[in-house]
C-alpha positions as CSV (number, residue, x, y, z in Angstrom):
1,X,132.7,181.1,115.4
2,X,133.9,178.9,112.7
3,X,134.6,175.2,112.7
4,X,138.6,176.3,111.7
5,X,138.4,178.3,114.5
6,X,136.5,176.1,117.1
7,X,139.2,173.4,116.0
8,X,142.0,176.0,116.6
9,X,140.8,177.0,120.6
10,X,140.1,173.2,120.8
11,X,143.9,172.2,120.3
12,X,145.3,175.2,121.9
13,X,143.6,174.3,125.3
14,X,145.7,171.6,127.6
15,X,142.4,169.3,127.7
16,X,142.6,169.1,124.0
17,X,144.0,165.7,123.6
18,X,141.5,164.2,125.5
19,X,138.9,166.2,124.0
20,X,139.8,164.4,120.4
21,X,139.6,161.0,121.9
22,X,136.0,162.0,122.9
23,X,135.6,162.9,119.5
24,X,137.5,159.9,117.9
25,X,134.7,157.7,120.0
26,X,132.3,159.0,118.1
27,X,133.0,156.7,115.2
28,X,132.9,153.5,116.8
29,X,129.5,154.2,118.1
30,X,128.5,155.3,115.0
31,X,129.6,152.1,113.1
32,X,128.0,150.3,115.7
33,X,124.7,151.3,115.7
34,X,124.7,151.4,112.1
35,X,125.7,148.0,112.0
36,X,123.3,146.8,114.5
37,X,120.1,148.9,113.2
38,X,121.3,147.2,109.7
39,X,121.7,143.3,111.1
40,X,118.4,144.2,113.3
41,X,116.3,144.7,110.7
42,X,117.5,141.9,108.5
43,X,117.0,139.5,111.5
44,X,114.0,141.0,111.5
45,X,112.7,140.5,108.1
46,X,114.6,136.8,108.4
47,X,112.1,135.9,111.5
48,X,109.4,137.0,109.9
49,X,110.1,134.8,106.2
50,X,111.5,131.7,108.7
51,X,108.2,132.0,110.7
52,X,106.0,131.8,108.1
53,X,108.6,129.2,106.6
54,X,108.3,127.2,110.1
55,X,104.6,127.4,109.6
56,X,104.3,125.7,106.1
57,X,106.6,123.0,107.1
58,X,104.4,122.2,110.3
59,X,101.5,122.0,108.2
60,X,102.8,119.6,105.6
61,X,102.5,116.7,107.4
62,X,98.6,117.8,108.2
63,X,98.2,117.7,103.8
64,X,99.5,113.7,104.1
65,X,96.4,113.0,106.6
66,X,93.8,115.0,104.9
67,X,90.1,112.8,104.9
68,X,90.2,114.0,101.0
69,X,93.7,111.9,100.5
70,X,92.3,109.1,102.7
71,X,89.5,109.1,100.4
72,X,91.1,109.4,97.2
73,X,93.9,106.6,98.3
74,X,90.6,104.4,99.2
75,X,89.7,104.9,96.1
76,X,92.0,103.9,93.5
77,X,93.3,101.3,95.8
78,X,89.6,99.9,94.5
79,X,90.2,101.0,91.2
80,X,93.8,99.1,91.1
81,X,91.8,96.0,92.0
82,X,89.0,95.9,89.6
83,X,91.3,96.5,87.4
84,X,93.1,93.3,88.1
85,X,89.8,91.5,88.1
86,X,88.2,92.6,84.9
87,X,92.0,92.0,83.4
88,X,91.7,88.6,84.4
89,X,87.8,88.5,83.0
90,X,89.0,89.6,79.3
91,X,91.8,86.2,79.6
92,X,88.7,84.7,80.2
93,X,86.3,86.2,77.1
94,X,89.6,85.9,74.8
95,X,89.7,82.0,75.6
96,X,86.2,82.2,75.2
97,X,86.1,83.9,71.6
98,X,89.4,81.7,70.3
99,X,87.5,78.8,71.1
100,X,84.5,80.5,69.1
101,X,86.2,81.1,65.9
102,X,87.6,77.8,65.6
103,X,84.6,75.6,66.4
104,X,82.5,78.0,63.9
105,X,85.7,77.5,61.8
106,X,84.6,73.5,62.4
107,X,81.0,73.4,61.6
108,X,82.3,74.9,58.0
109,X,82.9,71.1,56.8
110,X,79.5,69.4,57.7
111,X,77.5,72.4,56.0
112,X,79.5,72.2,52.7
113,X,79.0,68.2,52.7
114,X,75.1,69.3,53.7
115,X,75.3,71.5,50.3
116,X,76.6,68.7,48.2
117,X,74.6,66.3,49.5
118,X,70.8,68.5,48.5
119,X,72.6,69.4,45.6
120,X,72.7,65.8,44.6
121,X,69.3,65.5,45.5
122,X,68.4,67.7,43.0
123,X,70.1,65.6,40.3
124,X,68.5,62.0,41.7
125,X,64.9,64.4,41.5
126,X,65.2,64.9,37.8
127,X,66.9,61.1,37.2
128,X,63.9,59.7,39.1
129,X,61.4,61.5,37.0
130,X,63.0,60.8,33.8
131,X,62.4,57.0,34.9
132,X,59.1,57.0,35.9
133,X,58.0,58.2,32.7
134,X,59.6,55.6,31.3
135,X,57.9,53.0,33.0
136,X,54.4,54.8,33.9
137,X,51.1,53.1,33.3
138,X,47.3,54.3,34.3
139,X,47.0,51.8,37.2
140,X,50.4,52.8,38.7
141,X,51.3,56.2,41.0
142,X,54.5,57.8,40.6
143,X,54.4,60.6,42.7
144,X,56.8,59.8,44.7
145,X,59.5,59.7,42.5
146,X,57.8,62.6,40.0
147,X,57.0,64.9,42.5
148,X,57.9,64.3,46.1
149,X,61.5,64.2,45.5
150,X,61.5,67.0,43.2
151,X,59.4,69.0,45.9
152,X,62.0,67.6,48.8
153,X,64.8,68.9,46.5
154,X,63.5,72.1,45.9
155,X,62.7,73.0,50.0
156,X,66.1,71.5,51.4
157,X,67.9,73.2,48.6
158,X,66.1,76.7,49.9
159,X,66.6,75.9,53.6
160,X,70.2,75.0,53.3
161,X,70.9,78.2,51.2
162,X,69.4,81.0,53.9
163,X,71.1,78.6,56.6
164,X,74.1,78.8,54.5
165,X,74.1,82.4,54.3
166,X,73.4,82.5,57.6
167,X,76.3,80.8,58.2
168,X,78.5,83.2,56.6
169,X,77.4,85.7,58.0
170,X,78.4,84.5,61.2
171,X,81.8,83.4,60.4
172,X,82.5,87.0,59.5
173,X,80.8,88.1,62.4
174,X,83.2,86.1,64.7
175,X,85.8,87.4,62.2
176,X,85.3,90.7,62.8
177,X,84.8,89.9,66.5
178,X,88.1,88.1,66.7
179,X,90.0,91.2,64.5
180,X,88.1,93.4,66.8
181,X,89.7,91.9,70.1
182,X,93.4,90.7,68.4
183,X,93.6,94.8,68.1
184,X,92.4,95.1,72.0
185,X,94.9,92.7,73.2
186,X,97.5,94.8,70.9
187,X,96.7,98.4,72.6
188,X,95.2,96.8,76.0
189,X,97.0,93.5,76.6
190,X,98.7,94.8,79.9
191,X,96.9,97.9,80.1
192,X,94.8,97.2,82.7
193,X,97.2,94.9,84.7
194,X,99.7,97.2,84.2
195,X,97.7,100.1,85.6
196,X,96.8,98.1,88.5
197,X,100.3,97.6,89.2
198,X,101.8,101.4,88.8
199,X,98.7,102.3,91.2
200,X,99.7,99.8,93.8
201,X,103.3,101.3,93.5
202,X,102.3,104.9,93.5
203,X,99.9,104.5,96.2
204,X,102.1,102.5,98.2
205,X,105.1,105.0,98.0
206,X,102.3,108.0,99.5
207,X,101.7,105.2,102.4
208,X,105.7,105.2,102.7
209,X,105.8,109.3,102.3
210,X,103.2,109.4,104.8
211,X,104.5,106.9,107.5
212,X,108.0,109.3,107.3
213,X,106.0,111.9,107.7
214,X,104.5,110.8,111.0
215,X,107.3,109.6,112.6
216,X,109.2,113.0,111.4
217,X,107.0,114.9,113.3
218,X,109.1,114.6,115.8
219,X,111.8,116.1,114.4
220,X,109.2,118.4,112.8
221,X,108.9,120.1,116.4
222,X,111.9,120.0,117.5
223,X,113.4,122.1,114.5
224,X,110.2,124.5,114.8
225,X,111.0,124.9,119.0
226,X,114.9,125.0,118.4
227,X,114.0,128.0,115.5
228,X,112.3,129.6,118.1
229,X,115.0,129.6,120.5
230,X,117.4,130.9,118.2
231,X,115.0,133.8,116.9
232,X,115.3,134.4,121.1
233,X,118.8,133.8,121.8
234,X,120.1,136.4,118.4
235,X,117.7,139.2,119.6
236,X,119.3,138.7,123.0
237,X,123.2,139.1,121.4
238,X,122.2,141.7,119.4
239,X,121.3,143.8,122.6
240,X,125.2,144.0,122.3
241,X,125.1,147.0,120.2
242,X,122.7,148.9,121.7
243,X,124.5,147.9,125.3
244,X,128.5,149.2,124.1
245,X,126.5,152.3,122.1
246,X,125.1,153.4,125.6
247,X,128.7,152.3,127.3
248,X,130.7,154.3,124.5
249,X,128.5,157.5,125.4
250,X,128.8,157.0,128.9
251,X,132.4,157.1,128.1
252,X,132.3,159.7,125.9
253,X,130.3,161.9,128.8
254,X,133.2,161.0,131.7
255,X,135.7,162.3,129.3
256,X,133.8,165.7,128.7
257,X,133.6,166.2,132.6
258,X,137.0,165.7,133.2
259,X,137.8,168.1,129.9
260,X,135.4,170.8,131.8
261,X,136.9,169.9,135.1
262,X,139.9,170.8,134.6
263,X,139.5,173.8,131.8
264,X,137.6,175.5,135.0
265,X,141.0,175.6,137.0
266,X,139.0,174.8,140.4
267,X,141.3,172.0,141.3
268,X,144.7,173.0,143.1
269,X,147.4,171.9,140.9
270,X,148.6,169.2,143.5
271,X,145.3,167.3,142.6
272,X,144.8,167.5,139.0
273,X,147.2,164.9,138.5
274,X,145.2,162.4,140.7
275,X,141.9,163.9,139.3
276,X,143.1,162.9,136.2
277,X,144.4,159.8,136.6
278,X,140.9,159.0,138.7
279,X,138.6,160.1,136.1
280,X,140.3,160.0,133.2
281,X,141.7,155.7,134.0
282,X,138.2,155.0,135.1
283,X,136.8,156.0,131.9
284,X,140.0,153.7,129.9
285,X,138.8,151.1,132.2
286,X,135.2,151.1,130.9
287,X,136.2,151.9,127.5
288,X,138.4,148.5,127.7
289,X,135.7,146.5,129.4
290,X,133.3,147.8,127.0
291,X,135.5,146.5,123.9
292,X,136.1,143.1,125.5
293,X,132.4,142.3,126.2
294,X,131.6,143.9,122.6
295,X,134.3,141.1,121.0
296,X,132.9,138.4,122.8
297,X,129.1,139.0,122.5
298,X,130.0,140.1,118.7
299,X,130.9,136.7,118.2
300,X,127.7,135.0,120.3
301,X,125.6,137.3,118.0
302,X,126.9,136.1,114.5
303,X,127.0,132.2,115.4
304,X,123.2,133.0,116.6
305,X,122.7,134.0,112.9
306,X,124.6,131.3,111.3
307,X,122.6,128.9,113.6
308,X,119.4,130.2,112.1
309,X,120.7,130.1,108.7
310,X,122.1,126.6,109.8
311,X,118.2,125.8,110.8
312,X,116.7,127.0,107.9
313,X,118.7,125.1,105.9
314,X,117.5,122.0,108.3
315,X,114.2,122.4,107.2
316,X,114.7,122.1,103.1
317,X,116.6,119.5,103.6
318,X,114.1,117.9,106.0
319,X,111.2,119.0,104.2
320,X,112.7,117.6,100.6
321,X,113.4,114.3,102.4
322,X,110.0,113.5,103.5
323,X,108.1,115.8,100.6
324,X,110.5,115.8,97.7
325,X,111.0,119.2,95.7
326,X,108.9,121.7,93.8
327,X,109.7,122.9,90.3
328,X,110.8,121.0,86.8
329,X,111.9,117.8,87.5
330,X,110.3,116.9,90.6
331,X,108.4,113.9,91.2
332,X,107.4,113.4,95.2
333,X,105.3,110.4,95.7
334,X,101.9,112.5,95.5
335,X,102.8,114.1,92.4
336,X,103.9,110.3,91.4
337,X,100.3,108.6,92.6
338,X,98.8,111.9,90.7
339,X,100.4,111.4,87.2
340,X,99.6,107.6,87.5
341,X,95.7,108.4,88.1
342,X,95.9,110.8,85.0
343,X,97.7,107.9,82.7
344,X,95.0,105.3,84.3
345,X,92.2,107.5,83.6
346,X,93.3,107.5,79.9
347,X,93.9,103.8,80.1
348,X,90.2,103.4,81.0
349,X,88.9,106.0,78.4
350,X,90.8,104.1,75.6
351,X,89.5,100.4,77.1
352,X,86.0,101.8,77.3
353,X,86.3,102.7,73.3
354,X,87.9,99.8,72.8
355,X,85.5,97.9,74.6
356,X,81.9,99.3,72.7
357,X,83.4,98.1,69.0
358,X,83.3,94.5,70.9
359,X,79.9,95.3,72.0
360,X,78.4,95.9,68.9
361,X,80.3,92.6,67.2
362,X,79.2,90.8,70.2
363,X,75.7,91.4,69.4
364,X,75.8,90.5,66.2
365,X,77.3,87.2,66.8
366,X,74.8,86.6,69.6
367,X,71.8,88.1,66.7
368,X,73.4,86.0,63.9
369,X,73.7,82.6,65.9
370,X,69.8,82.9,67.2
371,X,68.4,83.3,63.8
372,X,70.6,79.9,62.6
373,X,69.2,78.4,65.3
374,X,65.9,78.9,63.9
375,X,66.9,77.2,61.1
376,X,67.8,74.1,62.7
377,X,64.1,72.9,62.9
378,X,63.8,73.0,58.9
379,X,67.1,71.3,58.6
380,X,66.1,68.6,61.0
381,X,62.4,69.0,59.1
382,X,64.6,67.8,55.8
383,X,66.0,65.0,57.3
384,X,62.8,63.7,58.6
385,X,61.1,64.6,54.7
386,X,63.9,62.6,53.4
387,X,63.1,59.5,55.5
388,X,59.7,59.7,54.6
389,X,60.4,59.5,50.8
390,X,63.5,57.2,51.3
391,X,60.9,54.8,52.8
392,X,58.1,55.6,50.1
393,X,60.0,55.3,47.5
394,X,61.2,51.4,48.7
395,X,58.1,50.6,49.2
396,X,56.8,51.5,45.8
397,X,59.9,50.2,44.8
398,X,58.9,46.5,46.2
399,X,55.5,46.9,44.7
400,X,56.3,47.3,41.1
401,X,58.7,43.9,41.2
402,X,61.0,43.4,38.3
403,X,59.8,46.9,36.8
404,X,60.8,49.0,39.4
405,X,64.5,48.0,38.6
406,X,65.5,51.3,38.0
407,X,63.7,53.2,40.2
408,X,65.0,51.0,42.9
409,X,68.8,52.4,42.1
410,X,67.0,55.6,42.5
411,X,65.3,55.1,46.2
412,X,68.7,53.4,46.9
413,X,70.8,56.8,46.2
414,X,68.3,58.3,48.2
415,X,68.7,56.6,51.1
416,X,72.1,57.2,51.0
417,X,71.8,60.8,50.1
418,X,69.2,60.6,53.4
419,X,72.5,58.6,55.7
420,X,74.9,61.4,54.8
421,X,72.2,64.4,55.3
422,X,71.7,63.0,58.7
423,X,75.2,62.5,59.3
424,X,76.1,65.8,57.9
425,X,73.4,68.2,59.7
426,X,74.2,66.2,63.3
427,X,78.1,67.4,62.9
428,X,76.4,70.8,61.7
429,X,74.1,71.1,64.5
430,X,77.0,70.2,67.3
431,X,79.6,72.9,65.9
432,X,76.3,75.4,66.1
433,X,74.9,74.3,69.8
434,X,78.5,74.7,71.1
435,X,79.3,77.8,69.1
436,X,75.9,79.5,70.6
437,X,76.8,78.3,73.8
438,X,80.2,80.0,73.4
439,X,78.9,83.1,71.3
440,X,76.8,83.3,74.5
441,X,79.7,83.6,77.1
442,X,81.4,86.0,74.5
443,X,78.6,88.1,74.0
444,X,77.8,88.1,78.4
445,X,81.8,89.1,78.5
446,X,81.6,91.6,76.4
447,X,78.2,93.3,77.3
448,X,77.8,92.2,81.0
449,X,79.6,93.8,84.0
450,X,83.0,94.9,82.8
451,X,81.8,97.3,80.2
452,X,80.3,98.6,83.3
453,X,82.2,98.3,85.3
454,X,85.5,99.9,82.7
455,X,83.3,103.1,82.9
456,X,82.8,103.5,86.4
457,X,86.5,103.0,87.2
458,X,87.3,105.5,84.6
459,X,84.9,107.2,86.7
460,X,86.1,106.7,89.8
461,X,90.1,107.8,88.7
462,X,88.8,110.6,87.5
463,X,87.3,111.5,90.7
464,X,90.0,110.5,93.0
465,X,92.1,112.7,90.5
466,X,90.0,115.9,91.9
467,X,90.8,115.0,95.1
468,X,94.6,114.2,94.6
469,X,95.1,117.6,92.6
470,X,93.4,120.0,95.9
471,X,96.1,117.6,98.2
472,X,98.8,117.8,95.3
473,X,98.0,121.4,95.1
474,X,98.7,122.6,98.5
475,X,101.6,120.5,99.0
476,X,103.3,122.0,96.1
477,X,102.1,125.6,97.2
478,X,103.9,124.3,100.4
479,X,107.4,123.0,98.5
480,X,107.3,126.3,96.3
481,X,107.1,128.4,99.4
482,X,110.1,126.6,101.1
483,X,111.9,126.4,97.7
484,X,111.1,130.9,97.5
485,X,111.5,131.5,101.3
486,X,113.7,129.1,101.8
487,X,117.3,130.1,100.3
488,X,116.1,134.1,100.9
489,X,116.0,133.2,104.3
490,X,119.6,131.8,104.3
491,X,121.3,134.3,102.4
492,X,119.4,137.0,104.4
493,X,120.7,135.5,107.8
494,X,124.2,134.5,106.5
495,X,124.2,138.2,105.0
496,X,123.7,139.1,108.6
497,X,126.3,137.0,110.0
498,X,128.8,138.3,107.5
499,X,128.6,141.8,108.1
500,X,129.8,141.5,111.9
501,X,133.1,140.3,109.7
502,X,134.2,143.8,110.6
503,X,133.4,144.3,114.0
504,X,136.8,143.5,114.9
505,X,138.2,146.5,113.3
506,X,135.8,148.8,115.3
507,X,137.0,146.6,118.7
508,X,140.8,147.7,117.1
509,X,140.0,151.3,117.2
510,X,138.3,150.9,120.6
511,X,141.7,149.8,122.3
512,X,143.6,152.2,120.3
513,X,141.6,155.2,121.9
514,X,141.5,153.1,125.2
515,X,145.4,152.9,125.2
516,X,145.7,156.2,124.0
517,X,143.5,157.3,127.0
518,X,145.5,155.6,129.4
519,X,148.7,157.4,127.8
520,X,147.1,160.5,128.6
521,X,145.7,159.4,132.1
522,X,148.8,157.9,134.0
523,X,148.0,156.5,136.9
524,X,148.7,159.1,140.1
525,X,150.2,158.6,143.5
526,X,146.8,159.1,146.6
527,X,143.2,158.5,146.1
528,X,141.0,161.0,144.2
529,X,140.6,164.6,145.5
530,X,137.5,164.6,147.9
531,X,136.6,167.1,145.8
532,X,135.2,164.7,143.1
533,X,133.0,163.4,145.3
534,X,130.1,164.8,143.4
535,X,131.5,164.1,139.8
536,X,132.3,160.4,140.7
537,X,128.3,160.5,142.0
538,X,127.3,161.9,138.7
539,X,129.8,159.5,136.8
540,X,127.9,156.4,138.7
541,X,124.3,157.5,138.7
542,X,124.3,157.6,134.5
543,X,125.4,154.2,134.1
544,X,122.6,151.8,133.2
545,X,125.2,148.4,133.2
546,X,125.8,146.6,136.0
547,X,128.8,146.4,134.3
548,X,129.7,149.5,134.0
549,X,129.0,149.5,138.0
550,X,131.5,147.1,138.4
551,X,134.3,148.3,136.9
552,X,133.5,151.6,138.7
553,X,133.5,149.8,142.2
554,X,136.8,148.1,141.3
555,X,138.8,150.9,140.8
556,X,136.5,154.0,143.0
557,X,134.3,151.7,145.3
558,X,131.0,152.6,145.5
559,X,129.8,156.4,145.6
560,X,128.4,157.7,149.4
561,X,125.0,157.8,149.0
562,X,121.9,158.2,151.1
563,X,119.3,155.6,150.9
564,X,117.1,157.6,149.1
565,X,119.7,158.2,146.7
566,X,120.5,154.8,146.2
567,X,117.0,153.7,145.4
568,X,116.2,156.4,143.5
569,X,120.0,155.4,140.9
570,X,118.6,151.8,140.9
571,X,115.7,152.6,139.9
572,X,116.7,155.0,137.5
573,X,119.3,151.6,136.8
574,X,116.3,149.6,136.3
575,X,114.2,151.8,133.9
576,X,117.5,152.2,131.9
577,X,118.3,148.5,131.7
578,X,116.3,146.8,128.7
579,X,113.6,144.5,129.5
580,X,114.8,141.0,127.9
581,X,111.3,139.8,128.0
582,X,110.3,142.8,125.9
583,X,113.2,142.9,123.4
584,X,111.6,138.8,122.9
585,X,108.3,139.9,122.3
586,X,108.6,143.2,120.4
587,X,111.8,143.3,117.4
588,X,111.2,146.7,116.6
589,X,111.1,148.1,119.7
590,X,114.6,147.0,120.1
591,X,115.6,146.9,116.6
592,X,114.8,151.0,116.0
């Protein structure tokens, strides 16, 4: 038989009406369990991202109070102090070398004088000769003026020019050293102080992040327990669809046995009215109740998904305040206390060049000044040589009486030459004791513990940086998770919510074919034939709502049964009814 010709017996028959608004259900409980198979599965895909989304945010706050963060904040919060210290120690060595340059600067005067004066000496040495062989006899000796002089002249002139050049060479050693340091104090003057104070700020805003992040544990919990809950309480609404489905059917099913009821012609004609109106309202009645509970558990179902979307956006926002953001742009406190440790790593690698050009100058100063200390004993050696033939010279001076005239100007130019060589080599000699004693603090600066000491903090940064990146690196694994889950999760669940927008229309065409059933059904004067005794039995034993059972009682009261019967529909009732502790625990189970 053809459909045209199924559909032309179907509306010839008196039962045809009712017969179409068995069919028309049809669509309802299609729309409904392809709604709710749909929002099913997108719950369940939405549980499974916020799971593993409520996972990464309880395990952020573990990252904060990892041993290798401890350590690495232990650490540079070392590193940010010997940093201040050996800032403080260059003040010190730049005093230090300042004071070097000018008191070498100061010694400059008394050696020049110190030239002049054996330069002189040198002149009185060929005057006095020249006179002695003016005046010589064979009984007289004229060493003294013709060849100790000369021979005085000739050593203190030598001494005085390697001390000289000695000299020089250690002012432009301390030069060098002074150029050396004015461009250390250009790239480094606050380098080190400066690094001590961003890592003091960095670190102190991960003790900040990580104090919020303790006492947001709290809240941590609570948002991760309240998730749960929700994950519970929408797969409980969403039983809604699977609960009208069944309803609709059972519907569907009453409406068929009346149809075949009454196309049988078994009734008398004085009871088909009252069969109908018995069968036929009771199935409007739970085609009406099954509509209203839809509509309202409809509604319980899509605020439970807007509550989980409501929750998931809880936790960025939670998350961001305690952890900051992944991505361009962001910089949490870790990622902060990270980029400083990089910069002060740098610092320290710069400083530690820096700091091995003054080494080497340093040593030369402190090489330079030991060797013009060794000349200090021949300079003093010339002084006492020129007392010695200062006092010769008088003597031989006072022996020769009247003819010693002229050499006696001589020995008297000597002994003055002999005043301002003292005189001169004593302010020589103090300038050099005080520069060696200063070139000595310079030089213990500059090679003693804070060249070290520059290394192993460059070191140590660089270390605490390996630690700070495996921290920094799972918490930003962390924030890029919630920054990808996160909004998926939220459009996924507020998709959800959204597509009940429509449910209303199916509840529509629910009380359409419910009014139009009660059109059809009128209610009848008499209770229901005793001959539906065993239709209104077969009616009640397929429900699987209480309900449904309800509704049935209200308008039927219950079905005579025997005991056996009635424990054998409840537990048919009870096998039918879905287990709310399994829907929990297994999604697809209900879901599909």
């Amino acid at each position: 038989m053809t459909a045209l010709a199924r559909l032309s017996e179907t509306a010839a028959t008196p039962t045809a009406p009712l017969r179409t608004i068995a069919q028309a259900l049809a669509d309802p409980r299609d729309r409904i369990e392809t709604t709710f198979v749909r929002v099913g599965a997108r719950l369940s895909e939405g549980a499974g991202i916020l799971s593993r989304v409520t996972k990464v945010f309880e395990a952020l706050p573990a990252e904060l109070e990892s041993p290798q963060l401890e350590e690495a904040s232990a650490r540079l919060a070392d590193v940010g102090q010997q940093a201040r210290a050996i800032s403080e120690q260059f003040a010190v060595e730049l005093a230090d070398l300042t004071q070097l340059v000018g008191v070498v600067a100061a010694a400059e005067h008394p050696i020049a004088a110190l030239r002049r004066t054996i330069k002189m000496m040198g002149i009185v040495a060929i005057n006095a000769r020249v006179v002695a062989a003016s005046i010589v006899g064979d009984s007289d000796d004229f060493d003294v003026f013709t060849t100790d002089i000369a021979q005085l002249s000739e050593n203190a002139n030598r001494t005085i020019q390697e001390f000289t050049t000695l000299y020089r060479q250690l002012s432009a050693e301390v030069g060098q050293a002074a150029h050396q340091r004015a461009q250390f104090q250009t790239a480094h003057a606050n380098s080190l102080s400066e690094l001590a104070a961003n890592m003091d700020g960095a670190l102190a805003a991960v003790a900040r992040q990580r104090a919020v992040s303790v006492e947001g544990s709290a809240e941590t919990g609570r948002v991760s327990r309240q998730i749960v809950g929700r994950i519970g309480s929408a797969v409980m609404a969403l039983q809604v669809g699977d609960a009208t489905r069944q309803r609709i059917e059972h519907v569907e099913a009453g409406i068929q046995i009346l149809c075949d009821l009454l196309d049988t012609g078994t009734l008398p004609e004085d009871e088909i009215d009252r069969a109908q109106a018995a069968i036929g309202g009771l199935q409007a009645s739970q085609l009406a109740g099954a509509a209203q509970s839809f509509q309202a558990d409809v509604a319980e179902a899509s605020d439970a998904l807007r509550d989980l979307s409501s929750d998931a956006c809880a936790i960025m926002s939670h998350s961001r305040s305690i952890y900051g953001e992944s991505g361009v742009g962001a910089e949490a406190p870790l990622t902060a206390l990270s980029s400083a440790v990089r910069s002060a790593a740098v610092v320290l690698l710069d400083c530690e060049t820096e700091r091995s050009k003054i080494e080497q100058v340093a040593g030369a100063v402190l090489n330079t000044v030991d060797a013009l200390l060794g000349h200090v004993e021949a300079v003093q050696e010339i002084e006492s040589n020129m007392r010695l033939v200062s006092l010769n010279a008088a003597v031989k001076c006072a022996q020769l009486g009247p003819r010693g005239a002229a050499l006696n100007v001589i020995a008297r130019q000597l002994r003055e030459l002999t005043g301002e060589t003292v005189a001169a080599a004593e302010a020589a000699m103090t300038s050099l004791h005080e520069a060696a004693r200063l070139a000595k603090s310079f030089g213990s600066a500059a090679n003693g513990e804070s060249t070290g000491r520059v290394g192993q903090l460059e070191h140590e940064a660089t270390s605490a940086l390996g630690l700070l990146q495996g921290v920094d690196g799972s918490l930003a694994t962390a924030l890029a998770t919630l920054e990808r889950d996160g909004p998926n999760v939220i459009a996924l669940l507020s998709n959800a919510a959204e597509t009940f927008a429509d449910q209303n229309a199916i509840s529509e065409s629910m009380s359409d074919l419910h009014l139009r059933l009660l059109a059809l059904c009128p209610a009848a004067d008499g209770p229901p034939p005793p001959a539906l005794a065993d239709t209104i039995t077969k009616l009640w034993s397929a429900y699987t709502m209480d309900a449904e059972r309800r509704i049935h009682e209200q308008m039927l009261g219950a079905p005579p049964s025997t005991p056996s019967q009635v424990a054998a529909l409840e537990a048919d009732g009870d096998q039918a009814a879905p287990s709310t502790d399994d829907s929990e625990d297994d999604l697809d189970a209900l879901f599909f």
